[in-house]
C-alpha positions as CSV (number, residue, x, y, z in Angstrom):
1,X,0.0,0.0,0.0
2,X,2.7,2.2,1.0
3,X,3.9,3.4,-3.1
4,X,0.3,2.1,-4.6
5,X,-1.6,5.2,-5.9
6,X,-5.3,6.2,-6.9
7,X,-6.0,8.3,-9.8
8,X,-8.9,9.9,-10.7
9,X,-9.6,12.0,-13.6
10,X,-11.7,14.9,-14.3
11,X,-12.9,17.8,-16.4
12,X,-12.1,21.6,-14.9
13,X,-13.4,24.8,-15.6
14,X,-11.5,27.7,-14.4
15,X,-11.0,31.1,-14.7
16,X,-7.8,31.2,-12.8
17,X,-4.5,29.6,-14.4
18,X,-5.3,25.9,-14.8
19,X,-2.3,24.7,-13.7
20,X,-3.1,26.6,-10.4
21,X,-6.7,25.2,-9.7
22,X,-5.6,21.9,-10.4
23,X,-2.9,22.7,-7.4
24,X,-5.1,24.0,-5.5
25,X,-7.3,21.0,-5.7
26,X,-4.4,18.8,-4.8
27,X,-3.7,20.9,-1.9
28,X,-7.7,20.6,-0.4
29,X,-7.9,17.6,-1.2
30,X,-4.4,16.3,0.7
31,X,-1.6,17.5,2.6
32,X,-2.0,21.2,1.6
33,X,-3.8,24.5,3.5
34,X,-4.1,28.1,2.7
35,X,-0.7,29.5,5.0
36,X,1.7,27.4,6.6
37,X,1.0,25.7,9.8
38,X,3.4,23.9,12.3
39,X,4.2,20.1,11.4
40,X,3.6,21.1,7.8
41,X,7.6,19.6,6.4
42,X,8.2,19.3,3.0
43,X,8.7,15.4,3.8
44,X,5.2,15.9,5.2
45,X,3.9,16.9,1.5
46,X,6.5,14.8,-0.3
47,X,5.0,11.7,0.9
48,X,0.8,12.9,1.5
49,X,0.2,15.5,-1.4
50,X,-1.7,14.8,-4.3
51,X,-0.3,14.9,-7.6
52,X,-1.0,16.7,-10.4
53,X,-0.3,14.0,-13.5
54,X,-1.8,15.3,-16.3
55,X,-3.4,18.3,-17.6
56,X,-4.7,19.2,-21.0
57,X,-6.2,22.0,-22.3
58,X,-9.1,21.9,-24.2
59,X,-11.6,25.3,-24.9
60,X,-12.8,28.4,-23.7
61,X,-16.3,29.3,-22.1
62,X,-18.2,32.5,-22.0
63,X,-19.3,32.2,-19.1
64,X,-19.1,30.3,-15.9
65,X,-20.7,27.0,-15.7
66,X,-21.8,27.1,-11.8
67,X,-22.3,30.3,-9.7
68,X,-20.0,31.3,-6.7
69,X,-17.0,31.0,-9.0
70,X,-14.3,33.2,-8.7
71,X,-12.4,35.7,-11.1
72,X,-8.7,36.9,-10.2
73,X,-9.0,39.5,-12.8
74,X,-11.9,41.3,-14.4
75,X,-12.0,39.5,-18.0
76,X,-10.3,36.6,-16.8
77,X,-10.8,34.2,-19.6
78,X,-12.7,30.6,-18.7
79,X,-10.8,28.1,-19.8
80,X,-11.7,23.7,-19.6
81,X,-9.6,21.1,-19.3
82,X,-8.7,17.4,-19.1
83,X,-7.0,17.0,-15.2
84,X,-5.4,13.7,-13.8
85,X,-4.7,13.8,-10.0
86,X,-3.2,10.7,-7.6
87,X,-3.2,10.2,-3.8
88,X,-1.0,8.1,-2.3
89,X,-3.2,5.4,-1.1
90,X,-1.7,5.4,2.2
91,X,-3.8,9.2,3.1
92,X,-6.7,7.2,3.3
93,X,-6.8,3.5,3.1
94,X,-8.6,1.0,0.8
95,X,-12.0,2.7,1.8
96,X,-14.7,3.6,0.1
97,X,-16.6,5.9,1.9
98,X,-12.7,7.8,3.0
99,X,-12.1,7.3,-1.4
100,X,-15.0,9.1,-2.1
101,X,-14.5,12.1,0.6
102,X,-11.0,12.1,-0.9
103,X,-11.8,12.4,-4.9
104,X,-15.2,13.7,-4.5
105,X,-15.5,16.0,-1.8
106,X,-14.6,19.4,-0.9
107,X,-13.0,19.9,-4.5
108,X,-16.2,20.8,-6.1
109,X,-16.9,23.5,-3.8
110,X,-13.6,25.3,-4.9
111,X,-14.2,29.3,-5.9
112,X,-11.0,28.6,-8.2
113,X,-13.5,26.3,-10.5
114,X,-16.9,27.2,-12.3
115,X,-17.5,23.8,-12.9
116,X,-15.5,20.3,-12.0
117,X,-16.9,16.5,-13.1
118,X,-15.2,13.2,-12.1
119,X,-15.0,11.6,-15.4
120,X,-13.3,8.2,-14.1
121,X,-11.1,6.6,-11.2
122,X,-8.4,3.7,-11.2
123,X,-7.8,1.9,-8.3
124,X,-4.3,0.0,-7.2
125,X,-5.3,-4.0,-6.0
126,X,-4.3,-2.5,-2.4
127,X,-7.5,-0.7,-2.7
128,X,-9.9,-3.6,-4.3
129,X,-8.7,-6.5,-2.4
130,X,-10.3,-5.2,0.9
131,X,-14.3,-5.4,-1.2
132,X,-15.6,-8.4,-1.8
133,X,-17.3,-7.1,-5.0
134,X,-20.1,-9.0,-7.2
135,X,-20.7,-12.1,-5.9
136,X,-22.7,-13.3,-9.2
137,X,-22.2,-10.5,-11.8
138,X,-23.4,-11.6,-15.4
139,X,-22.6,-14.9,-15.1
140,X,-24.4,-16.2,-12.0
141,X,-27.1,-14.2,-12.5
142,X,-27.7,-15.6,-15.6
143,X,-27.5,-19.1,-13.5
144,X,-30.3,-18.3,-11.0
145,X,-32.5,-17.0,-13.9
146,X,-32.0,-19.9,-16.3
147,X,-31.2,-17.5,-19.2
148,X,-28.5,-18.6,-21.7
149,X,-27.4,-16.2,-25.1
150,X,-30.0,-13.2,-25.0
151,X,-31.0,-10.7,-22.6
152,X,-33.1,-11.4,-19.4
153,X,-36.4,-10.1,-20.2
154,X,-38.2,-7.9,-17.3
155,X,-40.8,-6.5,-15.9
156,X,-41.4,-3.3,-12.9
157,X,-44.6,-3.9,-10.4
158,X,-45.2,-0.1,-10.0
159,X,-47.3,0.5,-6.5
160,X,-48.9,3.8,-7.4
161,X,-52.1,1.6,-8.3
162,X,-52.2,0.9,-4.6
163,X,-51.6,-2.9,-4.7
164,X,-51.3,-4.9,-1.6
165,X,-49.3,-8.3,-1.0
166,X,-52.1,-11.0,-2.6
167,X,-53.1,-8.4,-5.6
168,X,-48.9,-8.0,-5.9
169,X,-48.6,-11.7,-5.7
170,X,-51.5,-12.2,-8.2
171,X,-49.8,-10.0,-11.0
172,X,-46.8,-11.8,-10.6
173,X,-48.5,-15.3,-11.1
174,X,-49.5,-13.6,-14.7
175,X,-46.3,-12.6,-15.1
176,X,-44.3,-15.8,-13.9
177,X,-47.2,-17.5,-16.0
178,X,-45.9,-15.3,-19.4
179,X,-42.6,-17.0,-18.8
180,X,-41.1,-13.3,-17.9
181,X,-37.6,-13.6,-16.5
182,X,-37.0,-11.3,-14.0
183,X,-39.2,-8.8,-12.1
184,X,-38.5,-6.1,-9.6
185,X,-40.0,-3.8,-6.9
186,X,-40.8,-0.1,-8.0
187,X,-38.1,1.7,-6.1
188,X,-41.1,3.7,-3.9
189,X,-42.6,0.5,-2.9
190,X,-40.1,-1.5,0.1
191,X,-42.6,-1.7,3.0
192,X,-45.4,0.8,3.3
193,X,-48.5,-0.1,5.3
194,X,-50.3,-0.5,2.4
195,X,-48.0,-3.6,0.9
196,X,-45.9,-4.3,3.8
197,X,-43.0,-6.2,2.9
198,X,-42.4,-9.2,5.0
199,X,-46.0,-10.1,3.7
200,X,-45.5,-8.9,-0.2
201,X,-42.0,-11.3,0.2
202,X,-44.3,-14.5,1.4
203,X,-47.1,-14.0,-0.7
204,X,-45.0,-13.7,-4.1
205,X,-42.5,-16.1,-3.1
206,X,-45.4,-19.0,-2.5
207,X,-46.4,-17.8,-6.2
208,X,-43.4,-18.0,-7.7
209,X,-42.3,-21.4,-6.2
210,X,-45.8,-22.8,-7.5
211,X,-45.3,-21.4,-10.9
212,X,-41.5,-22.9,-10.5
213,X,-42.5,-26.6,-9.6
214,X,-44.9,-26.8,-12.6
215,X,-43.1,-24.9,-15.5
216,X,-39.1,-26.1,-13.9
217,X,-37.7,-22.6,-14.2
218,X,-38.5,-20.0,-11.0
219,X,-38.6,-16.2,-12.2
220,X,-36.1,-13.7,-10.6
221,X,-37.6,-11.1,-8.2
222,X,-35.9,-8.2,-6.8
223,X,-37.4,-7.6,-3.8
224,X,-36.6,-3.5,-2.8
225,X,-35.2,-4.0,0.6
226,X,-34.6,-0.7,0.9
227,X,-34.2,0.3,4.4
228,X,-31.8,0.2,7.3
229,X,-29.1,-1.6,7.7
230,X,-30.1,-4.1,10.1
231,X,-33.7,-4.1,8.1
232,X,-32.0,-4.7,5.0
233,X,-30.5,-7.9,6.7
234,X,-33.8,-9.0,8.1
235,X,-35.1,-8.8,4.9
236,X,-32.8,-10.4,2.7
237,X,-33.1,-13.3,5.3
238,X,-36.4,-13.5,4.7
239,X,-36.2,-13.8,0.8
240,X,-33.5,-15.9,1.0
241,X,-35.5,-18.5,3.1
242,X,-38.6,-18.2,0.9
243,X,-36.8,-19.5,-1.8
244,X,-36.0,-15.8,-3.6
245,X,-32.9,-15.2,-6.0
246,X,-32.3,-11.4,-5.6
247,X,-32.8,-8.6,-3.5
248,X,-32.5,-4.6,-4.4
249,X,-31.8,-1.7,-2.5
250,X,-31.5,2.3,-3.7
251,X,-28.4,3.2,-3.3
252,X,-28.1,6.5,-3.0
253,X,-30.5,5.9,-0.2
254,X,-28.9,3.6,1.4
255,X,-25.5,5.0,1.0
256,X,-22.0,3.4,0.8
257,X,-21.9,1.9,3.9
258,X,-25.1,0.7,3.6
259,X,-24.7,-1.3,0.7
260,X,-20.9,-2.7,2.0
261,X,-22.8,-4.2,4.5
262,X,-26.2,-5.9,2.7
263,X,-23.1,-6.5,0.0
264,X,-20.5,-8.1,2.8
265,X,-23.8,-10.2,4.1
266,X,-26.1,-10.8,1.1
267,X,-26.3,-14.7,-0.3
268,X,-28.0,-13.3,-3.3
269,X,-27.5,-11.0,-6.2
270,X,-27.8,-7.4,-5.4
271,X,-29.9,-5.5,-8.1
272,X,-28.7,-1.7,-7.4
273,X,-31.2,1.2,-8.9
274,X,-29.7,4.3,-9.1
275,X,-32.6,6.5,-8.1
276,X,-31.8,10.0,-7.5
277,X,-28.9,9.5,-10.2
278,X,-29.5,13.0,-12.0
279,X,-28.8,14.8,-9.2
280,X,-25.3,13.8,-9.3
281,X,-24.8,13.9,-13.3
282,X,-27.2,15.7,-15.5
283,X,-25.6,19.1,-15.5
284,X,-22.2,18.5,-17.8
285,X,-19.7,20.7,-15.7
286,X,-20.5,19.5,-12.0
287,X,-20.7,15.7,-10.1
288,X,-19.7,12.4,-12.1
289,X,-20.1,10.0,-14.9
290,X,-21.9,6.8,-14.5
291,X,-18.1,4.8,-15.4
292,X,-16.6,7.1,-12.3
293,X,-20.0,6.3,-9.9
294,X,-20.9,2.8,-10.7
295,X,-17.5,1.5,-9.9
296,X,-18.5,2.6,-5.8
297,X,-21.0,0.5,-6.1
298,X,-19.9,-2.1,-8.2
299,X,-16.8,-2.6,-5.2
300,X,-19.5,-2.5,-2.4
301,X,-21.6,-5.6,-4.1
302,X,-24.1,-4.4,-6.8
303,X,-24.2,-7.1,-9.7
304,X,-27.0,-5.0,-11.4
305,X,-26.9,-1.6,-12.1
306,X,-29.6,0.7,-13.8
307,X,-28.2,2.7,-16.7
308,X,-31.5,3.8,-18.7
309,X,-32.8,3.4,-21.9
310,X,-32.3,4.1,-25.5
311,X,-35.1,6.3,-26.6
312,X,-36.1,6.7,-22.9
313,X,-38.5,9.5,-20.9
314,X,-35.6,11.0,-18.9
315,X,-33.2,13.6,-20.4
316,X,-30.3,11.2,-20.7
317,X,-29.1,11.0,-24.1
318,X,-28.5,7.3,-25.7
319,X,-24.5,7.8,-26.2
320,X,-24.6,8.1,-22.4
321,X,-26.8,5.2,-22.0
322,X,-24.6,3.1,-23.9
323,X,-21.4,4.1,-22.4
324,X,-23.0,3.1,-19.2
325,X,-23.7,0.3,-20.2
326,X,-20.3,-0.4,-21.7
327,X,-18.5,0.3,-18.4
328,X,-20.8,-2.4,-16.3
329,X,-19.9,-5.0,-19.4
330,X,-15.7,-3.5,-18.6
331,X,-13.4,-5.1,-16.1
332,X,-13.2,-3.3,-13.5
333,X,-9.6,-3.7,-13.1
334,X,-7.2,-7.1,-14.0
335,X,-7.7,-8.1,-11.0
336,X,-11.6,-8.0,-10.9
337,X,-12.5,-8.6,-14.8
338,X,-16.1,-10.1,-14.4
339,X,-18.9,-7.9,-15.2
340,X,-21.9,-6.8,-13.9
341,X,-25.3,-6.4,-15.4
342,X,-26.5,-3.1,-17.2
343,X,-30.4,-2.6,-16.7
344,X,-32.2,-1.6,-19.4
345,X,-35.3,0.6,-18.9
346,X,-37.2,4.0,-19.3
347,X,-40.0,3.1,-22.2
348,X,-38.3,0.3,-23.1
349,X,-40.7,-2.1,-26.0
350,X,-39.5,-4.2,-29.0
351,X,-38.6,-1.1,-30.7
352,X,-35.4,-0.6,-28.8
353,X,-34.1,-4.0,-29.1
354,X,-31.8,-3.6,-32.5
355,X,-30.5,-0.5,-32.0
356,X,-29.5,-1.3,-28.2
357,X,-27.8,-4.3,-29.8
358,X,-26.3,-3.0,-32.2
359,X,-24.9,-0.1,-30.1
360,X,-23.7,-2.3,-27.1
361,X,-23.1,-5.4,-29.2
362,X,-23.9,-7.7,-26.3
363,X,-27.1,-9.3,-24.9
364,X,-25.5,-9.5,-21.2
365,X,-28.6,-7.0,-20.0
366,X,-31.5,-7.3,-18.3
367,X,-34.0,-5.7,-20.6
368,X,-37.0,-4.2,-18.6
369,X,-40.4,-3.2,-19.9
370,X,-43.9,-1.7,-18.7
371,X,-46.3,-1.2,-21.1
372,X,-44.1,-3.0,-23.5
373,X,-44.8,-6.3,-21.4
374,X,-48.4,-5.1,-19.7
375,X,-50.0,-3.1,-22.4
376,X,-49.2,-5.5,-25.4
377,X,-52.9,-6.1,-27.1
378,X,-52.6,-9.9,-26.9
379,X,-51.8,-9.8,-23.4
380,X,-48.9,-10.4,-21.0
381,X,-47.4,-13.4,-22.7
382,X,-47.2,-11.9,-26.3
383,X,-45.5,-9.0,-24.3
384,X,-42.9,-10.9,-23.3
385,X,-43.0,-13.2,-26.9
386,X,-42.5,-9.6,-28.5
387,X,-39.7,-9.0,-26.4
388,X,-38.2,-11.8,-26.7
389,X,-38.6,-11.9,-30.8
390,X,-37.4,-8.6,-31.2
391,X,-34.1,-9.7,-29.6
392,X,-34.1,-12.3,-31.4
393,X,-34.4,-10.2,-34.5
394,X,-31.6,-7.9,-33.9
395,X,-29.3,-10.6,-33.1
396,X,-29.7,-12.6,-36.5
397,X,-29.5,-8.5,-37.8
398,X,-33.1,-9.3,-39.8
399,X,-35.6,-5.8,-39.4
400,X,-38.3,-5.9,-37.2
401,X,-40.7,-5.7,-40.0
402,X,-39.2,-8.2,-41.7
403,X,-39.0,-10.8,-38.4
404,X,-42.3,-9.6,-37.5
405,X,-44.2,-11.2,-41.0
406,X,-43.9,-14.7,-39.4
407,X,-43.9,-13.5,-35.6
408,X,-47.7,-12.4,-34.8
409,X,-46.2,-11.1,-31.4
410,X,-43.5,-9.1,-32.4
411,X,-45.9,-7.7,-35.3
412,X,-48.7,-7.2,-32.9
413,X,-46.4,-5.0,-30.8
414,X,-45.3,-3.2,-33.6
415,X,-48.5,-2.0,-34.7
416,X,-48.2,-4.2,-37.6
């Protein structure tokens, strides 16, 4: 640990001299203060002080991105670039919650910058060897779920129609009944009065094991365990003993301790929503990418991560969704190369299917649709069919139209 280094890299507006933001966010973020104070030796700074690796100049702005920025000068000119810093990992430890105070703190509260976003992070194996990570990732997800060489095919139970636990457990009976693969909890539904979730759990589970023993596969629920951290255990031991395969939890809710522990004590795959995610990303000068953010939670156990929608309802644009994507499908480092699940979802139907593949070129995904599923005009069943077909469709690289002719699902879906 002692010469093992993290780096993180981001993009910096400024209207000071770039070279001496970037310093000063070295300084605030390390070893460094604004005068000198006692015990402060240069051997101090020499082995504590973040580094400034790489810097690269890239345009001007008009004006400042966030407010509260300073100007050294009237007329200062704006000016963005490309910044690499490292930190000895010996400042804070192989931490998460210290890693994130350390790369993502204070720094973006610096008058020197009008705008600062953490485009990435590499971390040494001293850092990753203390997190157990996924503990089923594509590959044992795919396992549980019985799903070989396309995408799993989903489903969200929304609780705004005021379901309780038997009228829950009923929709999934139709659903597990459609041969659907996966379905999860809204992430506003983990145990209100009106579906509490101990009872939800036990009536869906005794649904799904039914469905199970007659048609031999049992559909993946992600029940939102949402909560506490000794609730989430409590209720991950409940699913686990009804005979569930996954659990999920928000976790910008729950928050990074949160999810090392359900991660350090969960038996099953952890199904991570992101929730609260534009917050953090959506303006382009301040907070993170998705490949910088996911890789917290990807170290603290998530094996599915939300990462949108082509075509979708939010204001994410579909470049974006894909590189999500793309970095879940990444290794994380040599060390840790398995990858994690992207979910799919936002207005996902049949429509999305070729493009998605033929932007991620993968079907390691867990595709997830409402209406596409729900709303199909042959029912639940030819939702799923549709779904199913269409990915069928893009995979062979035949049109939908085309695959639809002999595919009454797929073309009743389409509108055809």
């Amino acid at each position: 640990m002692t010469d093992e280094r993290v780096e993180a890299d981001y993009l910096m507006e400024t209207a000071y001299d770039p070279r001496a933001a970037a310093e000063a966010i070295a300084g605030e973020q390390s070893s460094g203060t604004f005068v000198p104070v006692p015990g402060e030796t240069p051997e101090l700074k020499a082995r504590a002080a973040a580094r400034v690796e790489a810097m690269q100049i890239l345009e001007t702005a008009e004006a400042p991105a966030l407010p509260g920025a300073g100007r050294p000068v009237a007329g200062a000119v704006i000016q963005r670039a490309l910044l690499t810093l490292s930190w000895p990992l010996a400042n804070f430890g192989p931490s998460l919650p210290n890693l994130m105070a350390t790369i993502a703190g204070n720094l973006f509260e610096l008058r020197q910058l009008s705008g600062l976003k953490l485009l990435d992070v590499r971390l040494p194996p001293g850092f990753t060897a203390a997190y157990p990570g996924p503990r089923f990732g594509v590959a044992g997800t795919r396992r549980l779920a019985g799903v070989e060489g396309r995408p799993l095919i989903g489903t969200i139970i929304k609780p705004s129609v005021g379901l309780g636990p038997e009228e829950t457990a009923d929709l999934v009976r139709v659903l597990a009944e459609a041969d659907i693969d996966f379905i999860k909890d809204d992430e506003l539904q983990a145990d209100g009065p009106a579906c509490p979730f101990e009872a939800r759990v036990r009536a869906v589970m005794r649904v799904v094991n039914d469905v199970a023993d007659r048609r031999g596969r049992k559909v993946m629920v992600a029940f939102n365990l949402t909560g506490e951290v000794d609730e989430m255990r409590r209720r991950h031991d409940l699913v686990l003993a009804c005979g569930g395969t996954c659990v999920m939890a928000s976790v910008n809710s729950v928050g990074l301790a949160g999810m090392i522990a359900l991660g350090r004590h969960s038996q099953l795959p952890l199904h991570a929503h992101r929730n609260g995610w534009g917050y953090l990303s959506r303006h382009p000068l301040l907070g993170f990418t998705f490949t910088a953010w996911h890789k917290f939670w990807r170290l603290a156990g998530a094996d599915h991560i939300h990462v949108n929608g082509l075509a979708n309802k939010f204001s994410e644009d579909d470049a974006s969704v894909i590189a999500s994507a793309r970095a879940c499908l990444a290794p994380l480092t040599a060390e840790r190369p398995a990858p994690i699940m992207p979910v799919f979802s936002s207005g996902q139907t049949a429509r999305q299917a070729p493009d998605t593949f033929r932007a991620l070129g993968s079907v390691d995904l867990i595709f997830a649709a409402g209406g596409g599923i729900m709303a199909h005009p042959h029912g639940p069943a030819a939702g799923v069919a549709s779904l199913r077909e269409a990915w069928e469709a893009a995979v062979e690289g035949v049109p939908l139209a085309d695959y639809a002719a002999s595919h009454p699902a797929l073309a009743a879906a389409l509108g055809a």
